[in-house]
N, C-alpha and C positions, 0 to 999 in steps of 0.2 A: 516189479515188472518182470514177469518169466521170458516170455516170448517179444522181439523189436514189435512196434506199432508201424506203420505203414497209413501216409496220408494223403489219398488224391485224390481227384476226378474220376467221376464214373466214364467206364469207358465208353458206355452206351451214349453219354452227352457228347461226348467226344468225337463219335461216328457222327451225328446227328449235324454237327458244327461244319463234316469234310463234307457231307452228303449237302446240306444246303451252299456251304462256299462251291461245292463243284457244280451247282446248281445255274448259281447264280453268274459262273462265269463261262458255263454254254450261251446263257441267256446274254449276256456283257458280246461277247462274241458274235452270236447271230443278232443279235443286235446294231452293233457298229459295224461288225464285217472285218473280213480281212486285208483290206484293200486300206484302208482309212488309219493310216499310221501314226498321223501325229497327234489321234486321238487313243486310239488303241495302247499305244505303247507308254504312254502315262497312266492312262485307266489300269493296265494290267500291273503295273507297277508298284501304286497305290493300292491297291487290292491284294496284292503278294507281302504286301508288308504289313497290312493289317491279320491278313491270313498268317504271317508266321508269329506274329504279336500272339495271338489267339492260341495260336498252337504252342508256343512254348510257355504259356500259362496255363494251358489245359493239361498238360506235358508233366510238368513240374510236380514233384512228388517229396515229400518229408517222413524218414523215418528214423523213429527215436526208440535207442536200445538201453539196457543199464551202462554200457560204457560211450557210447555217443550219439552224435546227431549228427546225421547226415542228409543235404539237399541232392537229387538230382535232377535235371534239366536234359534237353537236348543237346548241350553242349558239354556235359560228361558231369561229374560228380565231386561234391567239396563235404570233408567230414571233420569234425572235433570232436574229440574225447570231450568228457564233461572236464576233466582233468585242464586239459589246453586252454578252457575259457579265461580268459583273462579280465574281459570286460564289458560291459552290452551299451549300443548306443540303437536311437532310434528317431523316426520322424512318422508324424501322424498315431496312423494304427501299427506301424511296424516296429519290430524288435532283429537287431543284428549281433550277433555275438563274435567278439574278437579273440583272436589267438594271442600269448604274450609276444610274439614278435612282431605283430602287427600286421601279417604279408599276409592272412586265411581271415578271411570274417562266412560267415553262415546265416543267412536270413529267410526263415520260412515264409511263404507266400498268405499274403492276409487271407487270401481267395480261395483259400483250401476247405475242403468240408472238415471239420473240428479243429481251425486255427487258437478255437478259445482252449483245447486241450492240453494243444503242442504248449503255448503259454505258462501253461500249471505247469506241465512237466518240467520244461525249462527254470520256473520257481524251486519245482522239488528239490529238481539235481542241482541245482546250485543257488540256493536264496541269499548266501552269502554276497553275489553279486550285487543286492539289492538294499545296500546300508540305507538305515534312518538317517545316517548322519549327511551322507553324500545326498540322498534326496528329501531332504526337509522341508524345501520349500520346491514346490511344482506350481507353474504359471500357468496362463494362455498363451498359446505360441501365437506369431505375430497373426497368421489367418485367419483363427478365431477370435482373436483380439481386436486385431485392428480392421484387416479388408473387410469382413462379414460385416460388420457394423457398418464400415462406413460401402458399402455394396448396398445394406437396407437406405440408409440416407440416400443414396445415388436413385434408386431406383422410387423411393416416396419424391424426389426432388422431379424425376422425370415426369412424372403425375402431375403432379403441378405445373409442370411445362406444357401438357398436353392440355391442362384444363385451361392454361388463358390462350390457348394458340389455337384450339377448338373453336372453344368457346360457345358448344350449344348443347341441347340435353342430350344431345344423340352421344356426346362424348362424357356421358355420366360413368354408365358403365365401364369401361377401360380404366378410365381418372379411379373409380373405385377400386378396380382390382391391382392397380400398379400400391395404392395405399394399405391396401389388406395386406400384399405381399409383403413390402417395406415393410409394416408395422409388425409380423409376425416376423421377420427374419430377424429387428432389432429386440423386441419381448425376448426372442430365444434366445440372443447373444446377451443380454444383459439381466436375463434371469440363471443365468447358470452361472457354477462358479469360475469367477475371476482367478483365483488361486487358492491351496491350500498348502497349509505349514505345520509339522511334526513339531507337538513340544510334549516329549514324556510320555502321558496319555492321553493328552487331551490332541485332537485333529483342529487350527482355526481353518474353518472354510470363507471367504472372505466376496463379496457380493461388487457390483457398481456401486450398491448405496448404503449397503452395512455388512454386517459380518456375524458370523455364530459361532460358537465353540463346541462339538462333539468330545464327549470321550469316549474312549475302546468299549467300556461296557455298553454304552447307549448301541451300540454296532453289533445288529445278530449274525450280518455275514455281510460277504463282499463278493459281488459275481460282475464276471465280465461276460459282456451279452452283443448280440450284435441285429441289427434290421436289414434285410434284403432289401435294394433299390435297383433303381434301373442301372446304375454304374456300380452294382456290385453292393459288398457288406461295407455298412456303418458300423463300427464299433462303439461302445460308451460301457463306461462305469455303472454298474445300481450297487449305491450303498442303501441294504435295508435293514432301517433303523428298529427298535423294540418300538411297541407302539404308537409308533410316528408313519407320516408320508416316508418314503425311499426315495431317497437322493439321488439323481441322473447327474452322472458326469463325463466330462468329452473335450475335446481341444486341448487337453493341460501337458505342456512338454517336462521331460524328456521325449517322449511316446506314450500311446495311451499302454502298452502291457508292461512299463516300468512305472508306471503309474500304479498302476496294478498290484504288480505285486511288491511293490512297497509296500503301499495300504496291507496287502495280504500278511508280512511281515509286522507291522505295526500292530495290526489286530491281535497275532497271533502270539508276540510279545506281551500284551498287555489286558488280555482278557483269561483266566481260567483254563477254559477250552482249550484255547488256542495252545497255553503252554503244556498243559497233557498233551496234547498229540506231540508237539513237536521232541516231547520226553519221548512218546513212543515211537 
């Protein structure tokens, strides 16, 4: 890396966000009026706090140099030598990196345009963070484990609440879609893996109702990828295998980018490939 990398929000999106927030609270205003306090003065409130939620995420900026990484914010700036890391901890899609004394951590914003970069990077300059031994075994954290699952039951269970409480064809449809949902939200929880665990070379990925054994070589690469929604980027795993289907993975704690680059680590110990670059 010659030159730092710099990671943010287009400023153009950024204008775009003040021009309709300022929009909308002309419109909030001549709307209710000035006169009309005890609605106003909560309305404006609630809006001022969503508006700086927005703005200090749009705000937020990640730049990674050969000697550090550094986050700023609207509220000033926090930096770490790669030197300083001591240790990374994480929840969800997020990754935070800790100082040895404990008192500085740094965590780039998932929401950033090339959050899957900063990630590599953070492997490069220090993969050593990322023992096989320390993470040998990665689970479902309790969300994807337990609530999503039992969220599909909840919601296949309210179907059938509507269907004998209906009780006529006109409540077909509804009873239909609350089951479709249910059944596709429990399919996805229990078709993905449950856990995986590092022995040597061999990867067990481990199911609700059985279990497989990958090894390093079956594994042509490991990328981390992510989907645009309405609440922002979905991150997940695709392990793509030598001529097999690619394996999607998601939920499994630490975090999904120490998830990451372990596997990235695993691979790269125990495939060819892998160990020529890491020679070079």
């Amino acid at each position: 890396m010659n030159e730092p990398r710099t990671y943010r929000h287009s400023p153009i999106r950024l204008g775009l966000i003040i021009l309709v927030f300022g929009v909308l609270s002309i419109g909030l205003l001549t709307t209710i009026g000035w006169t009309d306090y005890l609605i106003l003065i909560p309305s404006a409130g609630l809006f001022g706090i969503i508006f700086l939620a927005i703005l200090y995420s749009m705000t937020t900026k990640t730049t990674i140099s050969d000697n550090e990484i550094s986050i700023q914010t609207i509220l000033g700036t926090k930096s770490l030598t790669w030197g300083e890391i001591n240790r990374v901890s994480g929840r969800g899609s997020a990754i935070k990196l800790h100082n040895f004394d404990g008192d500085m951590t740094v965590a780039p914003s998932q929401q950033l345009p090339g959050y899957e970069e900063i990630v590599e990077w953070i492997g490069v300059k220090r993969p050593d963070l990322f023992n096989l031994q320390e993470y040998s075994e990665m689970t479902k954290d309790w969300i994807n484990g337990i609530l999503l699952p039992l969220f599909g039951l909840i919601v296949i269970g309210f179907g059938v609440f509507l269907m004998f409480q209906l009780n006529t064809t006109d409540s077909f449809f509804p009873v239909f879609i609350f089951f479709i949902i249910g059944i596709v939200i429990l399919v996805t929880s229990f078709s993905a893996p449950q856990s995986l665990t590092i022995d040597g070379k061999s990867l067990l990925v481990k199911y609700l109702l059985n279990q497989k054994t990958l090894l390093a070589g079956e594994v042509q690469s490991i990328e981390l990828k992510h989907q645009s929604t309405r609440n922002g980027k979905v991150y997940f795993i695709m392990l793509n295998l030598i001529g097999k289907k690619s394996m999607r993975i998601s939920g499994l704690s630490p975090s999904l980018p120490i998830v990451y680059l372990t596997l990235k680590q695993w691979h790269k110990k125990n495939t060819p490939s892998g160990q020529t670059n890491q020679q070079n």
